[in-house]
C-alpha atoms as one frame of an Amber mdcrd trajectory, in Angstrom:
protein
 -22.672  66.182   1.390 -23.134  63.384   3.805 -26.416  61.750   2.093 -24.180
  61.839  -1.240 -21.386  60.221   0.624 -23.298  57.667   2.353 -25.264  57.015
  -0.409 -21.974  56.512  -2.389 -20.797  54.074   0.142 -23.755  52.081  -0.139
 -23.719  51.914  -3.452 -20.076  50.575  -3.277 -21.053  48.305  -0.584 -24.012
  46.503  -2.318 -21.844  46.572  -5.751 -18.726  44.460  -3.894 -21.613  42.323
  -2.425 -22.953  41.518  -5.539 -19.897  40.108  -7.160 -18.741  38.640  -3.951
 -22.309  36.563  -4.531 -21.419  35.936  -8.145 -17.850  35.074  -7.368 -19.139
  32.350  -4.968 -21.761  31.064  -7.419 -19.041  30.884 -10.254 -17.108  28.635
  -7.861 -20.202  26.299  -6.761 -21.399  26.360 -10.256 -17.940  25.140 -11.436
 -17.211  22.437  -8.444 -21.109  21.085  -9.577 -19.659  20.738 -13.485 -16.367
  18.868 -12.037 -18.849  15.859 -11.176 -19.254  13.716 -14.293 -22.792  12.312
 -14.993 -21.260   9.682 -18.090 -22.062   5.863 -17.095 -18.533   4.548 -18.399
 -15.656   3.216 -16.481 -12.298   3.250 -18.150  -9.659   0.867 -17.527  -6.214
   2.368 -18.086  -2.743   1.414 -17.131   0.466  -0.439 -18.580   0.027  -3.970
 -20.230   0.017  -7.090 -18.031  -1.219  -4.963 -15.110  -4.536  -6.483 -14.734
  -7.419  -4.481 -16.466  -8.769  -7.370 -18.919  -8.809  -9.255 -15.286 -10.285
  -7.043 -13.420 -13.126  -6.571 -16.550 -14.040 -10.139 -16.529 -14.754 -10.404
 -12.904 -16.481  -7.571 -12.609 -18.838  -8.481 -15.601 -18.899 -12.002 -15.236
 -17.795 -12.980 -11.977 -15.172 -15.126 -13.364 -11.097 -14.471 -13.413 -10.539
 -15.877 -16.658  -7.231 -16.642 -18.432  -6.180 -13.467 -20.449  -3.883 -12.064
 -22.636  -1.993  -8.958 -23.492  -5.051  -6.944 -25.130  -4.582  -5.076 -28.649
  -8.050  -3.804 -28.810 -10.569  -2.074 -26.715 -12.920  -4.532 -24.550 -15.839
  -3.544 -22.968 -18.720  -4.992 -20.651 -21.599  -3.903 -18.762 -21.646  -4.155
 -15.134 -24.201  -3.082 -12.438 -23.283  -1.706  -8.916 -24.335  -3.975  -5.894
 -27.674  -3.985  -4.540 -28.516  -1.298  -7.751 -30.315  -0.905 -10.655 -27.083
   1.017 -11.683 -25.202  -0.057 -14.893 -21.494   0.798 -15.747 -19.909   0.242
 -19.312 -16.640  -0.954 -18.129 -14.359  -0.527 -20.857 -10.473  -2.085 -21.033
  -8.374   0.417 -23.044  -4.647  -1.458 -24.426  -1.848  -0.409 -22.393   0.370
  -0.673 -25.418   2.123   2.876 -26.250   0.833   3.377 -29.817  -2.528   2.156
 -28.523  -2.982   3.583 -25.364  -4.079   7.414 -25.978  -7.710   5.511 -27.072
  -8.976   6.515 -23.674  -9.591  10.088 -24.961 -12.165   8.611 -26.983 -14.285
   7.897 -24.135 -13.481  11.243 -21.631 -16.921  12.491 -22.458 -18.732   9.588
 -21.637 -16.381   8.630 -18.761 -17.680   8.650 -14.635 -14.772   7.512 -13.420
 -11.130   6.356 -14.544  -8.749   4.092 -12.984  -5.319   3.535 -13.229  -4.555
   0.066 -12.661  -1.165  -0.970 -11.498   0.661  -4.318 -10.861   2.262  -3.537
  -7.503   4.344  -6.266  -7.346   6.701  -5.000 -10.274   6.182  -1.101 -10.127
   9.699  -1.313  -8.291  11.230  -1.599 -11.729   8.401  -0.590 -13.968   8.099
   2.588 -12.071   8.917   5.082 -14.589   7.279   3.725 -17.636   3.978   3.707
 -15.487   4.439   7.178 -14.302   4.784   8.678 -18.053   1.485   6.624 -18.723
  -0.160   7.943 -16.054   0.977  11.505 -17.027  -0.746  11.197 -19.956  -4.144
  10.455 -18.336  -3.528  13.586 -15.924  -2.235  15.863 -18.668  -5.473  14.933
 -20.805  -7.629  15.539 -17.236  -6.050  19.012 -16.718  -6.197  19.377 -20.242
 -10.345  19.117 -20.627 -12.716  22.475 -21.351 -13.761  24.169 -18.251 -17.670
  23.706 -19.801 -16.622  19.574 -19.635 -17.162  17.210 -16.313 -14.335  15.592
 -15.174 -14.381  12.241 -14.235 -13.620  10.604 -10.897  -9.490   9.207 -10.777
  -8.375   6.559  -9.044  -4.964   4.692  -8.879  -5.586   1.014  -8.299  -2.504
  -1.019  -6.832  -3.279  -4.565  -8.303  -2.403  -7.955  -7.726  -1.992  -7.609
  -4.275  -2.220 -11.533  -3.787   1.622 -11.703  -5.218   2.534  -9.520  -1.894
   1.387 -11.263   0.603   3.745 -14.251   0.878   5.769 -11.297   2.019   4.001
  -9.600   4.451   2.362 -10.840   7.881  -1.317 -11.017   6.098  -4.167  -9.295
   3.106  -4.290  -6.103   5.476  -0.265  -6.258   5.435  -0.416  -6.623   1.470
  -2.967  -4.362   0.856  -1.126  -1.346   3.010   1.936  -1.955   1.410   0.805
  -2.342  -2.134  -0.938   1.430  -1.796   1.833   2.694   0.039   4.727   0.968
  -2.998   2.702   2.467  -5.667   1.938   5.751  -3.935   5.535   6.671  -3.673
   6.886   5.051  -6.530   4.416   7.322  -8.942   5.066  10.420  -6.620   9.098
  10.211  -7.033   8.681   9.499 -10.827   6.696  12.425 -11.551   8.581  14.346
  -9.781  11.400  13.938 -11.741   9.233  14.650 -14.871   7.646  17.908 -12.915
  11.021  18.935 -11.745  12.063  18.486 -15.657   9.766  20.794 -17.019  10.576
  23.518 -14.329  13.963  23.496 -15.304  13.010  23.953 -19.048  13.377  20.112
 -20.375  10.299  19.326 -22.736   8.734  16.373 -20.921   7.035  14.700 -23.947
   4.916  11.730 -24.863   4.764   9.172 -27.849   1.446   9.957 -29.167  -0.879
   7.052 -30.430   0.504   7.886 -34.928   4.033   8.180 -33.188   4.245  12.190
 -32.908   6.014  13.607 -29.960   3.456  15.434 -27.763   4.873  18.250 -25.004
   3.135  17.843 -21.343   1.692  19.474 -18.748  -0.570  18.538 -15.872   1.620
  17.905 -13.035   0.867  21.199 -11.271   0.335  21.173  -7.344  -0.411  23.739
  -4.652   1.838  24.982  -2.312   4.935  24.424  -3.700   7.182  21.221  -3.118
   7.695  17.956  -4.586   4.511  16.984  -6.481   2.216  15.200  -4.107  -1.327
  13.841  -4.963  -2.749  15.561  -2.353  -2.133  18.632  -4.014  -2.523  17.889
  -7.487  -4.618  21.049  -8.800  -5.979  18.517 -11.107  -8.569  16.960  -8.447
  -8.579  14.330  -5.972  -6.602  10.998  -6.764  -7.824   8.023  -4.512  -6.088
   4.761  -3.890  -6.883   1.501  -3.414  -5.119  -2.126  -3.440  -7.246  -5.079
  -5.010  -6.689  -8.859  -7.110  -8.354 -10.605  -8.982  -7.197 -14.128  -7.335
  -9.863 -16.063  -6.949 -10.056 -18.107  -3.404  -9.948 -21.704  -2.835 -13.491
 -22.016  -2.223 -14.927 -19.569  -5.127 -13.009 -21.674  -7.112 -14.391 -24.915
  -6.371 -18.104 -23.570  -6.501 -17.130 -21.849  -9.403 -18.319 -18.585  -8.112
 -20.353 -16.498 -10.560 -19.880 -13.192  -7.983 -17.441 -10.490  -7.977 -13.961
 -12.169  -6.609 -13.884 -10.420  -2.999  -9.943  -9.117  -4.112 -12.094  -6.363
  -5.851 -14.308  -5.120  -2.909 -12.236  -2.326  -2.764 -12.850  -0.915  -6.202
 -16.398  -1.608  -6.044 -16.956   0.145  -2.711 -15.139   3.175  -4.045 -17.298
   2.689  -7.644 -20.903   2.796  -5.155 -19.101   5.760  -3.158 -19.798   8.060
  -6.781
């Protein structure tokens, strides 16, 4: 009786080992698929925030004049000190427009949210439902499809610093405006849906779309940080050109945007 009960107990034993192994690999295997191998970079965010900016320096090296954008732009644009290339592609911020980043998920390494810092006081909740669509289409993805990377950029930092003490002083308080701004306004969307409101969206032929994809860990007020969607990461940048790229007529990268290229070579 006790070889038939040990041998029982071993058998249980290796059994709860064995998917204990493949409960572990599951989880590796899917943290491995959340890393997107695509080779485009989506600009997304309200109009007048920045992207066509920010898409011209990067490309060209040159902070052009632009205009509010009504079609998709795109450029190539290769990491420093890389053979790496990019397809950096400006998607319209207009509302009927804007959804056209879906069209790119599966080709997309990273996304980023661009934001004009110095007027997300008052433009805060228009640029939180935006966002909420770009989370809501994250969340939203097949489990067999990589996610890309997400980052919220707080732009046109250069308008903040007449304001502040310095560019560090700028910088830290652009991140930290948009930050909380976003946090409070999808709150109040989150908090909406818990108490049974249908948070929806105007969807790109006009059709009202419901929402999810504000869902965080541990409870609370939503919180990047806990976003079960993945990690959000932050950084402040412009596109300002200084006095002296300017009169050398600079064909680099305007130094405003060694932020986002530090975090694009971080990949």
């Amino acid at each position: 009786m006790n070889l038939v009960t040990d041998s029982s107990s071993l058998l249980l034993l290796g059994a709860s080992l064995f998917i204990a192994l493949l409960a572990v690999t599951a989880v590796l295997l899917a943290r491995k698929r959340r890393t997107s191998t695509g080779n485009a970079l989506l600009l997304v965010g309200p109009s007048f925030s920045g992207k066509t900016s920010i898409l011209s320096s990067l490309a060209f090296g040159q902070n052009i004049p632009t205009h509010v954008s009504y079609q998709t732009n795109s450029a190539l644009y290769t990491l420093p000190d890389t053979t790496n290339a990019l397809r950096v592609v400006d998607i319209p911020g207009h509302p009927r427009i804007r959804d056209q980043f879906r069209e790119y998920l599966s080709e997309a390494k990273a996304i980023v949210y661009v934001v004009d810092a110095s007027t997300i006081s008052r433009n805060g909740p228009a640029a939180a439902e935006h966002l909420h669509t770009v989370m809501h289409a994250l969340t939203s993805l097949p489990p067999s499809q990589a996610l890309p990377s997400l980052l919220v950029l707080a732009h046109k930092t250069d308008l903040l610093k007449g304001a502040t003490g310095g560019a560090g002083d700028a910088d830290a308080l652009a991140v930290n405006r948009v930050k909380t701004i976003l946090e409070r306004e999808l709150e109040k969307r989150r908090a909406s849906q818990a108490s049974g409101v249908v948070v929806e969206d105007l969807g790109a032929e006009g059709e009202s779309v419901e929402m999810g994809g504000l869902e965080c860990s541990g409870g609370g007020a939503f919180r990047f940080a806990d976003w079960e969607g993945g990690e959000v990461a932050f950084v402040s940048t412009s596109t300002k050109l200084s006095e002296k790229q300017d009169a050398e007529k600079a064909g680099s990268v305007s130094a405003g945007l060694n932020a986002l290229t530090d975090w694009l070579s971080s990949l």
